[in-house]
N, C-alpha and C positions, 0 to 999 in steps of 0.2 A: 129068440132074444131072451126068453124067459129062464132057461137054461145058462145060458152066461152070466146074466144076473145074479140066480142062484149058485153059481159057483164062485162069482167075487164076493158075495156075500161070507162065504164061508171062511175067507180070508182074516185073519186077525186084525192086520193092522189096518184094512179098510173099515170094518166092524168099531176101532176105537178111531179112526178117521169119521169116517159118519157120525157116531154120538159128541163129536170136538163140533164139527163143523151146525151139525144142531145148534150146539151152548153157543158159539160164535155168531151165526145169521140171528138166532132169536135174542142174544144180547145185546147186538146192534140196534134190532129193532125196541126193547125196552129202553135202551137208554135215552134212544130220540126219542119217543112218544111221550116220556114224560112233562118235557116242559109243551108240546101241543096239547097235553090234557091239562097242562094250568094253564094255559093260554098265552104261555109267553112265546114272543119271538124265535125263528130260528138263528136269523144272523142277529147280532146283537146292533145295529142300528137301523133305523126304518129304508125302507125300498122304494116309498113311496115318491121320490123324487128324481129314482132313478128313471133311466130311460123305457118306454112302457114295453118294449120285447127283450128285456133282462131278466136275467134270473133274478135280480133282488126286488125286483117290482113286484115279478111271480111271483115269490113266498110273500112278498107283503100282501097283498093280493087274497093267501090264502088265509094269513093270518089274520086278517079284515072280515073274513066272512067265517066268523068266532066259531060256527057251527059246524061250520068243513073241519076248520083247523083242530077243533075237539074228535068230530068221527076218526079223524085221519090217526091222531091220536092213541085212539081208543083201539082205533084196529089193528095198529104196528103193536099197542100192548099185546092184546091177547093172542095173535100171531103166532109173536115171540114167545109168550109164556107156554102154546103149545107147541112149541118147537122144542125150547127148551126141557119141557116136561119129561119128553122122550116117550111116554105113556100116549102121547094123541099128537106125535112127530109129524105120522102123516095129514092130517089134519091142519096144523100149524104150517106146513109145506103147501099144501093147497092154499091156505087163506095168503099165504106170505107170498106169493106168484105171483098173481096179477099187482099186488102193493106195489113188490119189487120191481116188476118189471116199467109198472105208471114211473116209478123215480128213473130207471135207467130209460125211458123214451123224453123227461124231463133233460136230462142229462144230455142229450143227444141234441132236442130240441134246440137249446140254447146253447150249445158246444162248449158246455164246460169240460173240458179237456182235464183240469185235475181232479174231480168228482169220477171222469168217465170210466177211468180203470180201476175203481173201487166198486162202483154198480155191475161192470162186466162182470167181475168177478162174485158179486154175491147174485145176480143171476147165473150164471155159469152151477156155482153151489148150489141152490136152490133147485136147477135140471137136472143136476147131479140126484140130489134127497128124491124127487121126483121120481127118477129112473129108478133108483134103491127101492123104493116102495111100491114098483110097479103092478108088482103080483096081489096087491089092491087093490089100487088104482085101476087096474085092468077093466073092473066089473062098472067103471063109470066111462071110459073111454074109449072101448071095443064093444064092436055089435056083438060078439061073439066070442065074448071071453075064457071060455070052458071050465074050467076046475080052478077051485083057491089053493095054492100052493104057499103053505107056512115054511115060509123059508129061512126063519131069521134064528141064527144062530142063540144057543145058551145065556154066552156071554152078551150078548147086543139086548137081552131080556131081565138082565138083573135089578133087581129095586135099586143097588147103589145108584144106578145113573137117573133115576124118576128124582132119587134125595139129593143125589149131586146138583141135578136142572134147579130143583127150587132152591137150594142153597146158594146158586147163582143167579138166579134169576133175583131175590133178596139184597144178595151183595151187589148186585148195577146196580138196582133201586138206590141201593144203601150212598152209593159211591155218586151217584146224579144227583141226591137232594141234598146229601149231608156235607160229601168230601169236597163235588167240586158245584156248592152252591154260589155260581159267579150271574146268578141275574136277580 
């Protein structure tokens, strides 16, 4: 397996595929996290009236218990910022895993069917980055991992995309509190 990996790896356009899909999963995750770390709502009217095994009861529910809704928050930031970063991707990939994945069994839970093919897909990404990084990862997930194999091409190592991540990771911030400040 380790082998195949290392050979898509050396692929160009999977190599600027992988550091898109970085900026992409962990900008998702910064954009939402913001208004959980102020503490505002996800849906813009309360849940609380809704029916008690609906999704809008749920998030109100979470929003209620100010503490969760800040951790939850706080952890979709930094997540994302290490996703983005590309400097500590894999990392950011780990922490983003189980997040992702609690939203897509959310998702499932309550059969939100337009939500659903949005979480498939960034968990889908997410196993993707996972599997990219395996020769890593290997040494936490194998009894018997053998040798560290630096696989990661030139190009997939450049500072531009460390500057890129924070320059985008800035611009969501920038674009969630400034552009579209609707709460």
């Amino acid at each position: 397996m380790e082998t195949i990996i290392s050979k898509f790896k050396q692929n160009r356009f999977l190599q600027i595929f992988t550091i898109f899909l970085r900026y992409a999963l962990g900008a998702s995750f910064v954009f939402a996290s913001i208004l959980k770390i102020e503490g505002v709502r996800f849906a813009p009217e309360s849940g609380k009236n809704a029916p008690i095994d609906s999704l809008p009861h749920f998030f109100e529910t979470m929003f209620q218990a100010s503490a969760y809704w800040h951790f939850i928050g706080w952890g979709q930031m930094v997540a994302g910022f290490l996703m983005m970063s590309q400097l500590f991707s894999t990392l950011g990939a780990v922490a983003f895993f189980p997040i992702i994945l609690n939203i897509f069994v959310i998702t499932i839970s309550f059969e939100s069917s337009s939500i659903l093919l949005i979480t498939s897909l960034m968990v889908l990404g997410n196993i993707f980055l996972l599997v990219w990084d395996w020769n890593k990862l290997k040494f936490i997930a194998s009894p018997n991992p053998k040798n560290y194999l630096e696989d990661n091409h030139e190009f997939s190592k450049r500072k531009i995309w460390f500057y890129l991540g924070l320059m985008f990771f800035v611009v969501v911030i920038f674009i969630r509190k400034v552009v579209l400040n609707d709460y």
